[in-house]
N, C-alpha and C positions, 0 to 999 in steps of 0.2 A: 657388128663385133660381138662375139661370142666370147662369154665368161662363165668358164669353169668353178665350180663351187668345190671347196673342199670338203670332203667325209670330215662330220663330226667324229673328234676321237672318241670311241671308244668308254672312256673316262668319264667324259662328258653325257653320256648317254644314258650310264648307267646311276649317274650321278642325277639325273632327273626323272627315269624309273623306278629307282628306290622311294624317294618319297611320297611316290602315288601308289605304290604295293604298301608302303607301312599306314598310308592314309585309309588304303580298303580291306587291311587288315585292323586296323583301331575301330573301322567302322562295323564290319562282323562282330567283333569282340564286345563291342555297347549294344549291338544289337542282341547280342548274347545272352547279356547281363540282364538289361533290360526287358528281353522274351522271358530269361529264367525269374527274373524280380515278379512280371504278373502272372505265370500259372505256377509259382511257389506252393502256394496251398491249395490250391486246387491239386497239383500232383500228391500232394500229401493227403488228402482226402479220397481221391480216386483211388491210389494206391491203397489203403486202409481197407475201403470198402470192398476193393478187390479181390483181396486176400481174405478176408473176409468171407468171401460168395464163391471163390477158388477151393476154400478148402473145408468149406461146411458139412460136408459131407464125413472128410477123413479126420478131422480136429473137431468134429461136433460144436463146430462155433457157434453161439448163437444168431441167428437173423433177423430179431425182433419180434414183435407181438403185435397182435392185432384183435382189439375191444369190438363184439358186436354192439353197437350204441342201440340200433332199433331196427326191430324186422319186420315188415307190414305187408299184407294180402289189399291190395287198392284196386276196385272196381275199375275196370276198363270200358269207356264209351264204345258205342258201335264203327264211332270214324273213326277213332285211335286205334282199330283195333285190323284196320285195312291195310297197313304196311308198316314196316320197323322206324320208317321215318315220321309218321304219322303218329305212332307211338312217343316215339322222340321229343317229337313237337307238344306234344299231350301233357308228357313228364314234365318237360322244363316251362313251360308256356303254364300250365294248371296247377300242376303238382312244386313245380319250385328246385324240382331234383335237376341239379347241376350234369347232363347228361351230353357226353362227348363224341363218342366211339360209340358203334355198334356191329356188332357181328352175328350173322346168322347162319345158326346149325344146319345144316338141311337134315332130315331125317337117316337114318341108319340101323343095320341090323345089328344087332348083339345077341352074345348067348351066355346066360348064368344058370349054371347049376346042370349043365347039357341042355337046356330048354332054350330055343332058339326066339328070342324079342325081336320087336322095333323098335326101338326109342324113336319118340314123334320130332321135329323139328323143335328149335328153339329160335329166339333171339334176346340175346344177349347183351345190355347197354351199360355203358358205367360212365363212370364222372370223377370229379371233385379236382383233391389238390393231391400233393405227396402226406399230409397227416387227414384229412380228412376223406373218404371216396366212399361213393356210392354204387350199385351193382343192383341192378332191372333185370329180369327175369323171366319172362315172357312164352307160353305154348301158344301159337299159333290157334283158335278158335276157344281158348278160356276164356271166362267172364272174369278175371282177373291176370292183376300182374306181381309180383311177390318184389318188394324192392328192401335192400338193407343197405345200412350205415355203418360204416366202419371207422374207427379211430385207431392209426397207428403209431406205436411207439417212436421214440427217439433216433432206436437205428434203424429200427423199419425202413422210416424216412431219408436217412442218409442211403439205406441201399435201394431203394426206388426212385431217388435223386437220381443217383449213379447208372441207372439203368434208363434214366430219362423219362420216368412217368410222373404225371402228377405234378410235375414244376412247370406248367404253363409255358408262352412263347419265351417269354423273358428267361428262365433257367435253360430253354435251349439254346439262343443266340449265345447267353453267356456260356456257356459246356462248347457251343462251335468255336466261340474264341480263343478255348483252354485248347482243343485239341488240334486247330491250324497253328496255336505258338507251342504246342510242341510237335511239329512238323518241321516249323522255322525251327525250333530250337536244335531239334536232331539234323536239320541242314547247315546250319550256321556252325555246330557243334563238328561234323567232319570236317564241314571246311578247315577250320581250324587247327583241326587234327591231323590232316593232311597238308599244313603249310612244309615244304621243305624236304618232303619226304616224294619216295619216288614211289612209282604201282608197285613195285613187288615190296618195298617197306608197309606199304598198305594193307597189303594181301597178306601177310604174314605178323600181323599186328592185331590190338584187342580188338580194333572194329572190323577186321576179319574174321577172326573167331568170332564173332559175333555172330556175323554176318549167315558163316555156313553152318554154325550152331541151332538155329532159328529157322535157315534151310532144312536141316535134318528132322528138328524136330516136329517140325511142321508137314515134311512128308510123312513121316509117321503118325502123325496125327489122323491127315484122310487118307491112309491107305486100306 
């Protein structure tokens, strides 16, 4: 025997879809709040330093200072003096110089005054934190190495934060967190802005404008 089910009305349907749109819409919106409540001040800092480093140039802002503490000429051993790593190892293993990064010059021509140079190779090591950093100095077959100490100011530090230097693992995981929640934040944020609204309400709205604003300006940019 064969039984027919009747079509839910209509009524009923929509009547138990509404509450699970208003449930993932409450749930976007605390998520909202809650992305917006932890990169609060970090957006306010970031921003700061931004503008800051944006427009130094045309507002002659200042960018902070930076104290040389000590500048030293240090004998370099024969095995330190075999490769930039080696050096490295030398610095921080003998010498105590907190030394991170290294980069090396290869040599190059230049010309001052119409007199055509070489500049010889370098390598180039540094270190520390975002207030304290160090800077190794190195020509490849000197009997030394020139290493100095720098101490930087207050906003120094905030704009070498900002740029991600010097604040160790721990200031980048935390800066990866500020900048995935405002990713979430800017997704969570259209969603919402786009509740109810159709494409071409979209497209002809501020996160449109934005949208081709940011397009434009951006072509212009690399072009």
């Amino acid at each position: 025997m064969q039984v027919e089910l009747e079509p839910m009305p209509r009524s009923n349907a929509n009547a138990i879809a509404t509450p699970r749109r208003l449930t993932g819409r409450r749930l976007i919106r605390q998520l909202h709040l809650w992305i917006g409540a932890w990169g609060a001040l970090a957006t306010i800092l970031f921003g700061l330093t931004g503008f800051v480093q944006n427009h130094r140039a045309q507002l002659r802002l200042p960018q902070g200072e930076s104290t040389e503490l000590s500048r030293l000429d240090i004998e370099v051993p024969e095995a330190a003096r075999a490769s930039p790593e080696a050096l490295r190892d030398w610095l921080r293993d003998g010498q105590h110089v907190p030394v991170e990064t290294i980069r090396a010059q290869p040599a190059r021509a230049a010309e001052l005054n119409g007199a055509k140079l070489r500049q010889p190779s370098r390598w180039l090591l540094s270190g520390g934190n975002a207030r304290l950093t160090w800077n190794a100095e190195y020509t490849p077959g000197n009997a030394t190495v020139e290493v100095r100490n720098t101490e930087q100011s207050p906003l120094a530090v905030l704009l070498r934060l900002h740029k991600g230097v010097g604040g160790g693992i721990g200031w980048i995981l935390l800066t990866d967190s500020f900048a995935l929640a405002m990713v979430a934040l800017g997704l969570s944020g259209l969603l919402l802005w786009g509740r109810g609204r159709s494409a071409r309400q979209l497209v002809f709205s501020a996160a449109g404008a934005a949208a081709l604003l940011m397009l434009a300006i951006g072509a212009i940019a690399v072009a």
